[in-house]
N, C-alpha and C positions, 0 to 999 in steps of 0.2 A: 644720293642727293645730287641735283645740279651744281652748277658751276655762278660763283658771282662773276659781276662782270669784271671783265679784262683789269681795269683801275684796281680793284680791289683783292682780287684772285682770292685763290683759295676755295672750299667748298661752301655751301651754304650750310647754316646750321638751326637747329632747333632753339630756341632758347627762352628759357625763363627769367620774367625780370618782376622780380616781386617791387610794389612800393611805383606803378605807372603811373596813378594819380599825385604822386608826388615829386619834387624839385628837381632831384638827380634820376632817377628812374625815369620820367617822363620825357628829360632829354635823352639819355642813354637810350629807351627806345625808339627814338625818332632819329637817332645813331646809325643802328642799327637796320632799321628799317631802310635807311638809305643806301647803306650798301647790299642789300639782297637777302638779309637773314630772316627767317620764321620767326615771328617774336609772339608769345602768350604772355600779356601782362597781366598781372594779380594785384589789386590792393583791397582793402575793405572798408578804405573812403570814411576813415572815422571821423569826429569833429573835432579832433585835436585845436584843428582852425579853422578857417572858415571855408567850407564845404563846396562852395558856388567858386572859387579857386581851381578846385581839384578836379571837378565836373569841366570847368572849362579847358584845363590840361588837356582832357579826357575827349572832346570835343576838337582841340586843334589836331588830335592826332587820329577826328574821325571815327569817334565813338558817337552813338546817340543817348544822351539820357536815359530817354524813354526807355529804353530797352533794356535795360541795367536791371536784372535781377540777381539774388544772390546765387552763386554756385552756377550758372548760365552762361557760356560764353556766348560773347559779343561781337561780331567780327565788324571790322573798320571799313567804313565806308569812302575811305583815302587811301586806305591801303590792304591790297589781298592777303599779304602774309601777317597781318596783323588781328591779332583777337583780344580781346578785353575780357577779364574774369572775377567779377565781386567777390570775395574770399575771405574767410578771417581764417590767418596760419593755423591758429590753435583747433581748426579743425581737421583732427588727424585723418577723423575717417574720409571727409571730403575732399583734402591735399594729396592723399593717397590713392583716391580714384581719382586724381586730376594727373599726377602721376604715372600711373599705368595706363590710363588711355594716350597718353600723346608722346611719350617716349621722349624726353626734353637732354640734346647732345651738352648743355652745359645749363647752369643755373646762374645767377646775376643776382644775391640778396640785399635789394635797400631797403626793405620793408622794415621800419621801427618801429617805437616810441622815442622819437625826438627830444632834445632840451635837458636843460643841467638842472635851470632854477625849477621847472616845472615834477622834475622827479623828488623834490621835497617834500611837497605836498600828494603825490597821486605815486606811490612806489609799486603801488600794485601793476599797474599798465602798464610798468617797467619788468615785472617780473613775466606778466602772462605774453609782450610780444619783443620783448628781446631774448625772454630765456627759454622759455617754452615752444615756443613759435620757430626757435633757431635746432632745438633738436629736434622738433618733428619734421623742417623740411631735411637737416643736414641726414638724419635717420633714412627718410627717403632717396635722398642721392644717394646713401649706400648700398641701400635695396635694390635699386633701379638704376644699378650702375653708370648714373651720370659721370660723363667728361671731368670736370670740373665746376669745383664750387667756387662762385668768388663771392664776399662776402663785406659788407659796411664795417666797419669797425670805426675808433674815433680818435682825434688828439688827445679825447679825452683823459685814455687811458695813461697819460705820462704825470696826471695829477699836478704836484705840486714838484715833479721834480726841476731841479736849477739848473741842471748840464744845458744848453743849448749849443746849436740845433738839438731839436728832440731829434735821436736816433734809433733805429729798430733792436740797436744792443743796448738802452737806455734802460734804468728799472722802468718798471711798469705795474711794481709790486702794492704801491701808495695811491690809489684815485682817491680823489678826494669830495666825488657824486655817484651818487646810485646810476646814472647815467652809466657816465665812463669806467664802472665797476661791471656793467653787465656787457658790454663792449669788450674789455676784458676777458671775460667767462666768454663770449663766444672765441675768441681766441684760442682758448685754451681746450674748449669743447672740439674746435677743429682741428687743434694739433694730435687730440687724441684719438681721431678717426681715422686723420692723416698716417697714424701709426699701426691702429689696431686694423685697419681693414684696406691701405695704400689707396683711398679715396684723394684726389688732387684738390686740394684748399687753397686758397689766395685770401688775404685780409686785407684791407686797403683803408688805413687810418687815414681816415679824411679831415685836413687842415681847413676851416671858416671858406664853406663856398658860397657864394654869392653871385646873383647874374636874373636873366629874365627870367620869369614866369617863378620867383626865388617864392620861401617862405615867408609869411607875417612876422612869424617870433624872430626872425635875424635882424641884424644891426642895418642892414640896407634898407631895408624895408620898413622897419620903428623909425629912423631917423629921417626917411622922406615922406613919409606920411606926415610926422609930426611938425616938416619943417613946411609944406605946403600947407597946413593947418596953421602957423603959426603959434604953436605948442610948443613949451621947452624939451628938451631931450633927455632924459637920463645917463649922463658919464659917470662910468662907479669907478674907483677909485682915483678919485677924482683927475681922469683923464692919463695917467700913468698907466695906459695900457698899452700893448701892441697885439696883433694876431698876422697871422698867415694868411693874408688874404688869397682864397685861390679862385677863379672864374670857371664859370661851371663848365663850358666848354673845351678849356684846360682839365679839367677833371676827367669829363667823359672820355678825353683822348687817351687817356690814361687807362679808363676801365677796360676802353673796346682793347688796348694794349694788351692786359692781364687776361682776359680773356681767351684772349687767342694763344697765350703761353701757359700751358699749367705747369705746374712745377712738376719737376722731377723728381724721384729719390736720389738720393746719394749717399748711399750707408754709410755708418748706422743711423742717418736720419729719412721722417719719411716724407713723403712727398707734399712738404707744407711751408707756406711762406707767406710775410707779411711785407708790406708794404708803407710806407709814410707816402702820403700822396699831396702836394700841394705847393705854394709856389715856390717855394723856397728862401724867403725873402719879407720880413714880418715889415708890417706897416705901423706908425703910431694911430691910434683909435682916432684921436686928432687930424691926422693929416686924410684918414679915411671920410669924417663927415665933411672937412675943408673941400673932397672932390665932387663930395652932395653937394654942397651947398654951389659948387661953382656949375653942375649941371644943373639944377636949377634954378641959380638965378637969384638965389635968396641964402640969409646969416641964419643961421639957425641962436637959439637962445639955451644956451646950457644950465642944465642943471645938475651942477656939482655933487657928487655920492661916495661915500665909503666904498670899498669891492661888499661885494653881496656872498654870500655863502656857495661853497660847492663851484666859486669864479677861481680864476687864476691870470697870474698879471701878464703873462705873454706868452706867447705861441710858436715855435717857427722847427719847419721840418726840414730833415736834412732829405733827401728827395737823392742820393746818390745812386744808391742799389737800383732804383726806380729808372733812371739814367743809364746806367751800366748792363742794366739788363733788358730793358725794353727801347732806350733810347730816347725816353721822353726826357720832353723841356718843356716846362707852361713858357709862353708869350706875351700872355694879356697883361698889360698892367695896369693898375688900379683905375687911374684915370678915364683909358680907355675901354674898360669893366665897366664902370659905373657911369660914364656915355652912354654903353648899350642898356643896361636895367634901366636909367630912367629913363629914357627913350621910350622902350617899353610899357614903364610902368605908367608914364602919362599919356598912353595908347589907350591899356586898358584900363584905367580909370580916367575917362575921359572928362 
């Protein structure tokens, strides 16, 4: 394979990044794209949320609609080493010849079912593209001896525990949503790849990201909507909350990080490892909508709530190993995060 350029060195590589129509993935590949790497994105563009979003993703990075058919790739009309590929994971037979025809030097999985509250009601869609979906690609990197797997995983997974910062030696044993219970199981799914066949895994427990081109269902995105509408907002527990707020650009710099390191062995363990990924530095839920409201211009009207089921009251990741070993440090902070989303966001909703 060629050479990137001089800035970035290193070799050019193949790579897989499931979930391009969606938030992290579609910056991660416009990442990557930037510095010289082959990227084949996959999503299967379901309506979790609103679809004319994901297409538009899909489009700044030089897709054509039109042309989107399922299992078809799509190449980018912005970018040469970029292809687009309609896909639902859960089909083995089809992931499998996507697989063996393009020979992929590492994989990238953000491809989910998203959301805490929404896995109470729809547990199935949590079963077929977090758990199913995760052994049929992880099954594949071991067939087709892929580089490296790095893989989505969540805060989720520390449930209800009280230690803070959440650390990577923290239980993990109590989630407390079907969500951050199957989050989990892929964990655990690729420790045991990790072991049984020295396949290289990465997990990357990703802390509350938020930033442009972000999800409907996050808190960035409910609370400026609702507060340009002049709509109350929903605070649950009644505002005694904090999270980790991390900025997606901060995040990405972290993934293209792991990516380019797989882990090693080092007996008797095998070559697998997890990551907390996020600012390091929890925010109140409060001081997060006070920076809406000051990018926009407008008081938002709260409406006071209980915590809602399957929530938990704060967040914050210990981000050291991630530091120690990669060198990362997020930068962005809230403020100036939430400058750039609405900026953004009253671009494209004009």
């Amino acid at each position: 394979m060629g050479a990137r350029d001089e800035e970035e060195g290193g070799e050019v590589l193949k790579i897989l990044v499931t979930g391009t129509a969606g938030f992290i993935g579609f910056h991660l590949a416009r990442r990557l794209l930037a510095r010289g790497d082959e990227v084949v994105g996959l999503d299967n563009i379901n309506d979790y949320y609103d679809i004319r979003l994901k297409y538009a993703r899909l489009a700044d990075t030089g897709i054509d609609e039109a042309l989107i058919q399922d299992g078809l790739p799509v190449p980018s009309a912005k970018h040469p080493n970029y292809r687009f590929v309609k896909q639902n994971l859960a089909d083995r037979e089809s992931l499998g010849r996507l697989f063996r025809e393009e020979k992929f030097d590492k994989v990238c999985h953000l491809a989910a079912q998203a959301g805490v509250r929404y896995s109470l009601e729809n547990p199935h869609a949590y079963v077929e593209s977090n758990l199913a979906a995760f052994v049929n690609l992880i099954e594949l990197c071991r067939r087709c001896e892929t580089g490296h797997l790095v893989y989505a995983s969540s805060s989720s997974v520390y449930g209800l525990n009280p230690t803070m910062p959440f650390s990577t030696d923290s239980d993990t044993d109590h989630p407390v949503s079907l969500y951050g219970a199957t989050k989990k199981s892929n964990e655990l799914i690729a420790h045991s790849y990790s072991h049984l066949f020295g396949l290289p895994t990465t997990g990357l427990r990703f802390f509350t990201v938020y930033g442009p081109w972000g999800r409907p269902d996050m808190a960035a995105f409910i609370f400026a909507k609702a507060i340009r509408e002049n709509r109350p907002i929903d605070i649950f527990n009644h505002g005694d909350m904090e999270r980790d707020f991390t900025y997606v650009d901060d995040i990405v710099e972290g993934v293209v990080r792991v990516i380019d390191k797989p882990p090693v062995a080092l007996p008797p363990g095998p070559p697998f490892k997890v990551y907390n990924i996020g600012h390091g530095s929890p925010v109140r839920l409060l001081e997060f909508v006070a920076a809406i409201e000051r990018a926009l211009g407008r008081k938002a009207v709260k409406n006071m709530l209980p915590m809602q089921p399957g929530d938990v009251r704060s967040t914050w990741a210990d981000t050291e190993d991630l530091r120690r070993d990669l060198d990362y440090q997020p930068a962005t902070s809230v403020e100036e995060g939430i400058d750039r989303f609405i900026e953004w966001y009253l671009g494209y909703y004009k």
